[in-house]
TORSE-6219 format. One record per atom (N, C-alpha, C, CB): y, x, z. Coordinates in steps of 0.001 Angstrom, whole numbers, plus 524288, in hexadecimal, padded with zeros to 5 digits. Glycine has a CB too. Layout:
BEGIN
YXZ...
END
This chain:
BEGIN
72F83C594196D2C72A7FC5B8296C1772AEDC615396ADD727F0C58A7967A472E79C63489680A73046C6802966397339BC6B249693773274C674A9621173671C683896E7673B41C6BAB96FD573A21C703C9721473ED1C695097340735F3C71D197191735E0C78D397241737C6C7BAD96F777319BC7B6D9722373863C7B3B969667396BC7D929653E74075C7E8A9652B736C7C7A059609E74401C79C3968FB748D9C7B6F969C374C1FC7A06964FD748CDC80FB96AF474991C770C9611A74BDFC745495CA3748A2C6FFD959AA74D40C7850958E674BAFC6C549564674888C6A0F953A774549C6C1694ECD74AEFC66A8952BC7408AC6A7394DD373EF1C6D12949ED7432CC6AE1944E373882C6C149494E7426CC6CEF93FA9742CAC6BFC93BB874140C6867939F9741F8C6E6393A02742BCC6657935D173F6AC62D4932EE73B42C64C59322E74101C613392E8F73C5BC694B92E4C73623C6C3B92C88732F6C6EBC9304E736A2C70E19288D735BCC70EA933D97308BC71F293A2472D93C6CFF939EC733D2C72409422173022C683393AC372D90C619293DED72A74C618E9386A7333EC5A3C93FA372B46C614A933B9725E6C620C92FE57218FC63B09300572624C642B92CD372395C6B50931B771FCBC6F2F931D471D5BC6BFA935EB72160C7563932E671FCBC6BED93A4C71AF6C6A2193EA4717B5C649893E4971DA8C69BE9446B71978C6116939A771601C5D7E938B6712FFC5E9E9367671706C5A199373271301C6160930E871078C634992E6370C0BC670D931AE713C6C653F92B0270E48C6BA193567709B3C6E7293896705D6C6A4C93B4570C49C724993D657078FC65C793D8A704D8C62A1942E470162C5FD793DCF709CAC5D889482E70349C5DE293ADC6FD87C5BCD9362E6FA1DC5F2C936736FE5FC5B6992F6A6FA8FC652E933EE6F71DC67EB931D16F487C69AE936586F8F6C6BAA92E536F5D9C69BF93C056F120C6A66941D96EFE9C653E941F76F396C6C95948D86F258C6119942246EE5EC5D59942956EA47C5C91940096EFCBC59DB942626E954C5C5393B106E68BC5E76936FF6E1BAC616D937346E96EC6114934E06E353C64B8937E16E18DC68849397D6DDC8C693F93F136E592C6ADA939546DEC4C6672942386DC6AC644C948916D93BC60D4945916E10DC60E294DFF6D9D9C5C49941F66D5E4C58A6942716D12CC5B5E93D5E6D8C1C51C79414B6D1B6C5E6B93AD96CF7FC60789393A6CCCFC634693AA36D0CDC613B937706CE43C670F93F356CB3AC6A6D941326C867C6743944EE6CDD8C6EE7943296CAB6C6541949666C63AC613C94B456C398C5CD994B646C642C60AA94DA06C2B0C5BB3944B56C010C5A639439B6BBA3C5C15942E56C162C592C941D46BDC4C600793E3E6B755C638093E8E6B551C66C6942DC6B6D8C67BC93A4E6B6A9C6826945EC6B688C6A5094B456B3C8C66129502D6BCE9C6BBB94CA06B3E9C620694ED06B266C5DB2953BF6B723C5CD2957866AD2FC600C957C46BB56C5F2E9585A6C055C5F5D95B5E6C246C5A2895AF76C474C63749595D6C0CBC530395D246C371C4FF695C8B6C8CEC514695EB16C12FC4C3295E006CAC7C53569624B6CFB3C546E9659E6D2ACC562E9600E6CF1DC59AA96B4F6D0ECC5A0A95F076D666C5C7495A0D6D60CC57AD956236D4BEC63DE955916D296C543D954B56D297C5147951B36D6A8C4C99953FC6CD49C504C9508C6D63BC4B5A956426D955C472195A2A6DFA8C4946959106D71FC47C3961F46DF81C4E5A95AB86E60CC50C095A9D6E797C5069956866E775C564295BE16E66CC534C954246E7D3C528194C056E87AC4C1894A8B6E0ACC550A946F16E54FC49C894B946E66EC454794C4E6EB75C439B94E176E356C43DF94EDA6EC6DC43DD953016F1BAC426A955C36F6E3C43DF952F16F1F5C452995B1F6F50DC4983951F36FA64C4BF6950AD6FC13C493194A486F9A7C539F950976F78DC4A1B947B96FAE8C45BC942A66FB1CC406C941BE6F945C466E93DB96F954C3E429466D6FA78C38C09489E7022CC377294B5F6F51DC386194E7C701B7C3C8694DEE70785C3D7294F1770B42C3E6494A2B707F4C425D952B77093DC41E69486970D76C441C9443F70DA3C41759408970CE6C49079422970976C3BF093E1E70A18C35B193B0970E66C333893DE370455C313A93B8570F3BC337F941F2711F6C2FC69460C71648C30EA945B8710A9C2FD194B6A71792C37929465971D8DC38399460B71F52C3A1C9402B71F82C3CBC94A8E71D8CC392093CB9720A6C391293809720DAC3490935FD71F2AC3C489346671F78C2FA6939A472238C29EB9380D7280AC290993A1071EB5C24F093AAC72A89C26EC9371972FF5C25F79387B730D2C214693D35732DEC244F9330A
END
């Protein structure tokens, strides 16, 4: 998913970027919510539907 970057992330990169992908998802269903945007609502959706998924063991 990453091999552009030419290394593995870090531990604390693979955080940061969980931590970032919450706060846009978030952020998407928030905004299109109040906005009428079901599409961004749907995505935000997905994405912390994914990111529940992969921090199960």
């Amino acid at each position: 998913m990453m091999d552009g970057y030419g290394r593995p992330f870090t531990p604390e990169e693979e955080a940061q970027l969980t931590v970032l992908s919450v706060l846009d998802a978030v952020s998407g269903i928030s905004y299109g919510t109040a906005h009428g945007d079901p599409e961004l609502v749907e995505r935000g959706q997905r994405t912390l539907a994914r990111l529940r998924t992969a921090q199960r063991p």
